[in-house]
C-alpha positions as CSV (number, residue, x, y, z in Angstrom):
1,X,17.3,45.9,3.7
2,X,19.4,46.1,0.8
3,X,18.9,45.0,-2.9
4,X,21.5,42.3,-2.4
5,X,19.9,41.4,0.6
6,X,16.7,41.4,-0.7
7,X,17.7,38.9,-3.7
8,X,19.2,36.7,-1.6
9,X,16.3,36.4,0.7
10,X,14.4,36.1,-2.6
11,X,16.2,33.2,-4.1
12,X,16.2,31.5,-0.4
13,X,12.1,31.8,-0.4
14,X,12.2,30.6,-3.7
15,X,13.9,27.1,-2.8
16,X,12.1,27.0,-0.1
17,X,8.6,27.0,-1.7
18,X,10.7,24.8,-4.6
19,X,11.5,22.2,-1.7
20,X,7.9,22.1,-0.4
21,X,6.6,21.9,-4.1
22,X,5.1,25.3,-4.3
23,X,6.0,25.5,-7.8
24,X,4.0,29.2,-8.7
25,X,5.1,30.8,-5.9
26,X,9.0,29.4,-6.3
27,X,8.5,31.0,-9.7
28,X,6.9,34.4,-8.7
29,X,9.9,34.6,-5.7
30,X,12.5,33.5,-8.6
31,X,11.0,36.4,-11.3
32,X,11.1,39.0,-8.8
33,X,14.4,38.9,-7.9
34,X,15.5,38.7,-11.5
35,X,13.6,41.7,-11.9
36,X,15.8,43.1,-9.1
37,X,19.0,41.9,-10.4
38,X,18.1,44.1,-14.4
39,X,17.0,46.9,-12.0
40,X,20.7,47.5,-10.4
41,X,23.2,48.6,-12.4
42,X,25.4,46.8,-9.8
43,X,24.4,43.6,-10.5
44,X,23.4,43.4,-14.0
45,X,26.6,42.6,-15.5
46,X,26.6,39.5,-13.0
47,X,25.1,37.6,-15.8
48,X,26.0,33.7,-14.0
49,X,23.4,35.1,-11.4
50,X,20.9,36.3,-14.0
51,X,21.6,32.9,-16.1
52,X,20.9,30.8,-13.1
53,X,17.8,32.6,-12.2
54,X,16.5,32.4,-15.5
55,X,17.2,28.2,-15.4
56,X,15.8,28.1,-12.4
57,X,12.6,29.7,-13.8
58,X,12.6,27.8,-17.4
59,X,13.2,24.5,-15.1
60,X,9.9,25.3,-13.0
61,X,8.0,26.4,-15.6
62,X,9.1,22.9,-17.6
63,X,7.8,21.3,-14.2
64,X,4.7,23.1,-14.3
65,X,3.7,22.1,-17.8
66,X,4.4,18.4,-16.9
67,X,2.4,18.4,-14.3
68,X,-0.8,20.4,-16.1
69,X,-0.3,17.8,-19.3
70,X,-0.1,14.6,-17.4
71,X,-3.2,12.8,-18.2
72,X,-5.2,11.9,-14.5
73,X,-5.1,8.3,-14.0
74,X,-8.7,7.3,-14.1
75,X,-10.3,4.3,-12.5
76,X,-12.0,1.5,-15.1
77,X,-15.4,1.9,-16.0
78,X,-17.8,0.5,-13.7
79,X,-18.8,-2.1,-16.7
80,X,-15.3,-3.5,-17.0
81,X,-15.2,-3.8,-13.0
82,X,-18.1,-5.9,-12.5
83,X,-16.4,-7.8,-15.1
84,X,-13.5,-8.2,-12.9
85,X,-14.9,-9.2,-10.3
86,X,-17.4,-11.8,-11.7
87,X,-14.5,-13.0,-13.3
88,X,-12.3,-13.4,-10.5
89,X,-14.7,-14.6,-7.8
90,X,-13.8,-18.6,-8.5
91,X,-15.3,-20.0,-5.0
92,X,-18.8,-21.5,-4.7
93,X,-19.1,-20.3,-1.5
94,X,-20.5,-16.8,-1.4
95,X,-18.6,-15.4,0.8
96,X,-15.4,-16.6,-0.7
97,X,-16.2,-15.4,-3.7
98,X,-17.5,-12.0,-2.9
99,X,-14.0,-11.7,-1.2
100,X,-12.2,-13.2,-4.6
101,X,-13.9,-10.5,-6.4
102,X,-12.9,-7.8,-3.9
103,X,-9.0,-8.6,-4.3
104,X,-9.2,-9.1,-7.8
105,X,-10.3,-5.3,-8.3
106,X,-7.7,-4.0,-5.9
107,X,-4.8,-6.3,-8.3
108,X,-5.8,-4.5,-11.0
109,X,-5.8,-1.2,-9.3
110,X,-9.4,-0.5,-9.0
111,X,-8.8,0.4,-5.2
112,X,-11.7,3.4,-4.7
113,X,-13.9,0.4,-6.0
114,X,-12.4,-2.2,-4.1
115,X,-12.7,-0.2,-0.8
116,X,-16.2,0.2,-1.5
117,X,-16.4,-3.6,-1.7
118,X,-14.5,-4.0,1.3
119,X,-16.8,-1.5,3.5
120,X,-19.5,-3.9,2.3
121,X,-17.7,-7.2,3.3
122,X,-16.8,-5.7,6.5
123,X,-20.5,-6.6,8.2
124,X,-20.1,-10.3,7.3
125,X,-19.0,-11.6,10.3
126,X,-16.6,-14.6,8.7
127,X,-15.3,-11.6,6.4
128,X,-14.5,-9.2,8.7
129,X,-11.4,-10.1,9.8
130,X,-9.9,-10.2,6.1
131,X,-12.0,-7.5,4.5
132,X,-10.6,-4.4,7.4
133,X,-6.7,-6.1,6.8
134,X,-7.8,-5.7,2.9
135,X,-9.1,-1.7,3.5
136,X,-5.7,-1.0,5.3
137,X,-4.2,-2.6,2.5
138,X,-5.9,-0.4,-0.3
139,X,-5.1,2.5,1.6
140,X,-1.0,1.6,2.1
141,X,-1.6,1.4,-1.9
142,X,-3.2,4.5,-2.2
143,X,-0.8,6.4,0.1
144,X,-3.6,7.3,2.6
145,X,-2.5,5.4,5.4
146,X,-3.5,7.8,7.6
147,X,-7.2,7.3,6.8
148,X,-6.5,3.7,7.8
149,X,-5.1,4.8,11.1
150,X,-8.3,6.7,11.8
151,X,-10.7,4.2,10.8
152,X,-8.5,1.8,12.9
153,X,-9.0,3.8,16.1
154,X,-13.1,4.3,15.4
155,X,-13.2,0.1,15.4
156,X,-11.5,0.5,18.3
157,X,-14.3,3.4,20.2
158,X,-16.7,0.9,19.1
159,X,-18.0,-2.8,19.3
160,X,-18.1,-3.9,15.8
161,X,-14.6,-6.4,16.3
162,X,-14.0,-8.4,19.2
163,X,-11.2,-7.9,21.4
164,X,-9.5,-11.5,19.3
165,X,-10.3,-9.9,16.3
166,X,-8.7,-6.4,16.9
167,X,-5.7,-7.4,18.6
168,X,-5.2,-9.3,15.6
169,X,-5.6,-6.4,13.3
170,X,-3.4,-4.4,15.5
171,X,-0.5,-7.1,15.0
172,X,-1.3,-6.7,11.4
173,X,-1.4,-2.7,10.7
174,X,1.3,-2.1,13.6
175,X,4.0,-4.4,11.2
176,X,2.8,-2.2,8.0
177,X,3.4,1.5,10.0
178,X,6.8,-0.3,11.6
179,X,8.2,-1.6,7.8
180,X,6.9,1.8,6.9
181,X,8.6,3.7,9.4
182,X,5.6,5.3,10.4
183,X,6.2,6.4,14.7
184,X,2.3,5.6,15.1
185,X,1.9,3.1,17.9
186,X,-2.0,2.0,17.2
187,X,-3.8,0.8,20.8
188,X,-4.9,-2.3,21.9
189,X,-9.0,-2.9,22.8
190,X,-9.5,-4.5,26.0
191,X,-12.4,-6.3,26.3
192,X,-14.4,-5.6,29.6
193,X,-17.3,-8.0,29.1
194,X,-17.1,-11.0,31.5
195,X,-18.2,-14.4,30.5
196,X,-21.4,-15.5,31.1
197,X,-21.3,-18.4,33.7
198,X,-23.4,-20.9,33.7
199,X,-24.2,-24.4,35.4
200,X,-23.6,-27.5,32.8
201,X,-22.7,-31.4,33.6
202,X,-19.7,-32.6,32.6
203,X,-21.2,-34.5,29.8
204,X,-22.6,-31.0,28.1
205,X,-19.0,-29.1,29.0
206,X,-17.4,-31.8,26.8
207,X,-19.7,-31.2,23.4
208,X,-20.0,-27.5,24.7
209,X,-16.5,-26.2,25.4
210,X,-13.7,-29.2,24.3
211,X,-15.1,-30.2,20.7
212,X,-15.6,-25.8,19.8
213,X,-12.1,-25.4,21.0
214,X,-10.7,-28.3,19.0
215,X,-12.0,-27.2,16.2
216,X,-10.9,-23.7,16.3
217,X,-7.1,-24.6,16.9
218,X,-7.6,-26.7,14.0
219,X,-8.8,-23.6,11.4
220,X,-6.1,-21.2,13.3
221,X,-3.3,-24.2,12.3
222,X,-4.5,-23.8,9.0
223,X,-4.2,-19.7,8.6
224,X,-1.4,-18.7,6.7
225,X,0.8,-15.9,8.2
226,X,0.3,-12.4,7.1
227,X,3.5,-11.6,5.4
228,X,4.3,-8.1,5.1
229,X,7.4,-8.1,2.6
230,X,8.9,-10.8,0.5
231,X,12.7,-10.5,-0.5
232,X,13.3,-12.8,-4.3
233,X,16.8,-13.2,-5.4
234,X,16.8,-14.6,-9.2
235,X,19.6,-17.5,-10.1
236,X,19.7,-16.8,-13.4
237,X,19.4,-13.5,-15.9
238,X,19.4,-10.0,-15.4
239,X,19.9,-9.0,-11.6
240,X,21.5,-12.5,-10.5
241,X,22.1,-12.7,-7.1
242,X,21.1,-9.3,-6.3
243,X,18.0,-9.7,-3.8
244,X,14.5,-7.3,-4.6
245,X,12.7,-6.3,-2.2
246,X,8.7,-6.0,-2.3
247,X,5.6,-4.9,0.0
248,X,3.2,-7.7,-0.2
249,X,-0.2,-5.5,-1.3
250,X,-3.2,-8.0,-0.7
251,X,-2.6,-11.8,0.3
252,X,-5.1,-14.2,0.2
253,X,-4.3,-17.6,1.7
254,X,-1.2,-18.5,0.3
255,X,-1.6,-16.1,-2.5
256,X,0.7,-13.1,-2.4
257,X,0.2,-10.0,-4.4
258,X,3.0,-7.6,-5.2
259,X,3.0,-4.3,-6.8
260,X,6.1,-4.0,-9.3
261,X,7.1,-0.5,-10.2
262,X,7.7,-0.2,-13.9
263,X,11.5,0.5,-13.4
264,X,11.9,-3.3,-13.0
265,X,10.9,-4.2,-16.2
266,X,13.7,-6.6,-16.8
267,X,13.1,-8.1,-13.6
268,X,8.9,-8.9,-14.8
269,X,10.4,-9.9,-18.2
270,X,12.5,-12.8,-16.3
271,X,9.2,-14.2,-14.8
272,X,7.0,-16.4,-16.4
273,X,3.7,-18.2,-14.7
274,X,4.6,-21.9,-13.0
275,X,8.3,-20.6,-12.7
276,X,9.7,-22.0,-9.5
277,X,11.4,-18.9,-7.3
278,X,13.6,-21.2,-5.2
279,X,15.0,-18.2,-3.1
280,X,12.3,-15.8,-1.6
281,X,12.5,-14.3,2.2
282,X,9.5,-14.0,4.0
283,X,8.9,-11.2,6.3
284,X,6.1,-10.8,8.8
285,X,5.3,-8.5,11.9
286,X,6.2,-11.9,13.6
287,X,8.5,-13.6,12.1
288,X,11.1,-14.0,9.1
289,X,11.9,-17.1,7.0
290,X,13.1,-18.6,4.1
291,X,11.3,-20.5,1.4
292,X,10.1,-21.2,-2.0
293,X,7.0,-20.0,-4.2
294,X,5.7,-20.3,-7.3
295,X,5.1,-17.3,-10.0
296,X,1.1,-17.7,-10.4
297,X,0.1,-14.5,-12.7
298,X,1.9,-11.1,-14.1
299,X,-0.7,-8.8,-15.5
300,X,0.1,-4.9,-16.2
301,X,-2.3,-2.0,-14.4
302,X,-3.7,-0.1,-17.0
303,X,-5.1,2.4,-15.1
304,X,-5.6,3.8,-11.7
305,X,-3.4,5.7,-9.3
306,X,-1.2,2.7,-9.4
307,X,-1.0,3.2,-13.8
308,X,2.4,1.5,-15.3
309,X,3.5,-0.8,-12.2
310,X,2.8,-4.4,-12.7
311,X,0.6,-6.9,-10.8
312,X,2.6,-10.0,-9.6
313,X,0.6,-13.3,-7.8
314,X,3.3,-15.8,-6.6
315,X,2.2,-18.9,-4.4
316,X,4.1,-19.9,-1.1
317,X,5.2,-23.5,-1.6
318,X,4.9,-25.6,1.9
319,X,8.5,-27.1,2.6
């Protein structure tokens, strides 16, 4: 091969590795076909092609300290997150709260914590449901989705959810990975137990069967819908009109928590808690609609992976 063969194959390697953010080896691939370019007397008086190597290097190397003086964003001490969630556990009932508590870490961007509380939650049978939705969640925030996919197919190998409960989960994840576009199509759990069958009188099957199922339409009637993604278009101030688009990151209830990037600061700074947001869009693996809410807290993550965005809690308003 040639030498200008050579420094062309060079420079192509070194946007490759660039690309792929190999940023040592883009700059070894850069420096050695500079050193090739001085070494022909060809090719040294190109001096645009020595110039742009030598930006190219100066730009990776200006990369490189950036990324070896960013300060590691550090979870709160364990003091200050038992705080949190004491704090932010408000329910008498002890499961309630325990969940409370779990969320509130995850707002504040606690999430190795909050998973931990969440893999705690998750053998409470009334948590279970809402503590494995709340795990996914933590991992869509901390960019490891695919640990949620795994753990999602090891429920489904085993018998710790229903059938009921992880069909519902799957309705739940399968929106996330869709919104996401993420081509994973998670499977459904069939349930291959039959029901027991047993003799009763009518009288018993009444108080047995009816009242049960009565009551359980009632508490699914009440269950807010997961949303996934809430659009919120501001009458008034900066960015009137113009509709912003947010992932919902935990939800509790009617409660809906979004993670703000700092880049929409002036969007924050136009918030303020009880303000009305008469235009939001509602977006769920199910269904879409239009509604109201009500701007409940705006806090700012100190620390964390999620360091510099800002927590936001509005509250759906029933029309």
């Amino acid at each position: 091969m040639d030498v200008k063969n050579q420094i062309k194959s060079l420079l192509q390697q070194a946007e490759l590795y660039h690309s792929q953010g190999l940023l040592y080896e883009a700059k070894e691939s850069y420096a050695r076909a500079g050193q090739l370019v001085k070494k022909n007397e060809g090719l040294i008086k190109n001096k645009n092609l020595l110039q742009m190597i030598f930006k190219k290097i100066q730009d990776i190397k200006d990369q490189i300290d950036r990324f070896e003086n960013e300060s590691p964003t550090v979870e709160l001490p364990k003091k200050i997150q038992d705080i949190i969630k004491e704090k932010f556990a408000f329910s008498r009932d002890t499961d309630a709260a325990a969940l409370e508590g779990a969320i509130a870490l995850a707002k504040f961007g606690q999430f190795e914590r909050a998973l931990l509380e969440f893999n705690e939650l998750i053998k409470r049978d009334p948590l279970r449901v809402e503590a494995a939705k709340n795990i996914i969640r933590c991992h869509k925030a901390l960019d490891t989705i695919e640990k949620a996919v795994s753990l999602y197919h090891e429920w489904v190998i085993d018998d710790f959810f229903t059938s009921d409960q992880l069909n519902k989960l799957r309705t739940f994840f399968q929106g996330i990975l869709d919104s996401k576009k993420i081509d994973v199509k998670l499977p459904e759990k069939i349930d291959t137990h039959l029901p027991e069958i047993k003799e009763m009188s009518e009288e018993q099957a009444y108080h047995d069967i009816d009242m049960p199922l009565f009551a359980r339409e009632k508490i699914i009637s009440e269950e807010m819908i997961d949303i996934s993604s809430v659009g919120i278009t501001m009458g008034g101030g900066p960015g009137k009109g113009e509709p912003l688009e947010y992932d919902v990151s935990f939800q509790a209830g009617n409660v809906i928590n979004l993670l703000v990037s700092g880049d929409d600061k002036n969007f924050i700074e136009n918030l303020k808690p009880d303000m009305v947001l008469n235009d939001v869009q509602f977006y769920s693996p199910i269904a879409m609609f239009s509604g109201k809410a009500i701007v409940s807290s705006i806090s700012k993550i100190e620390s964390g992976p999620k360091k510099g965005y800002y927590s936001l809690d509005i509250k759906t308003i029933t029309q």
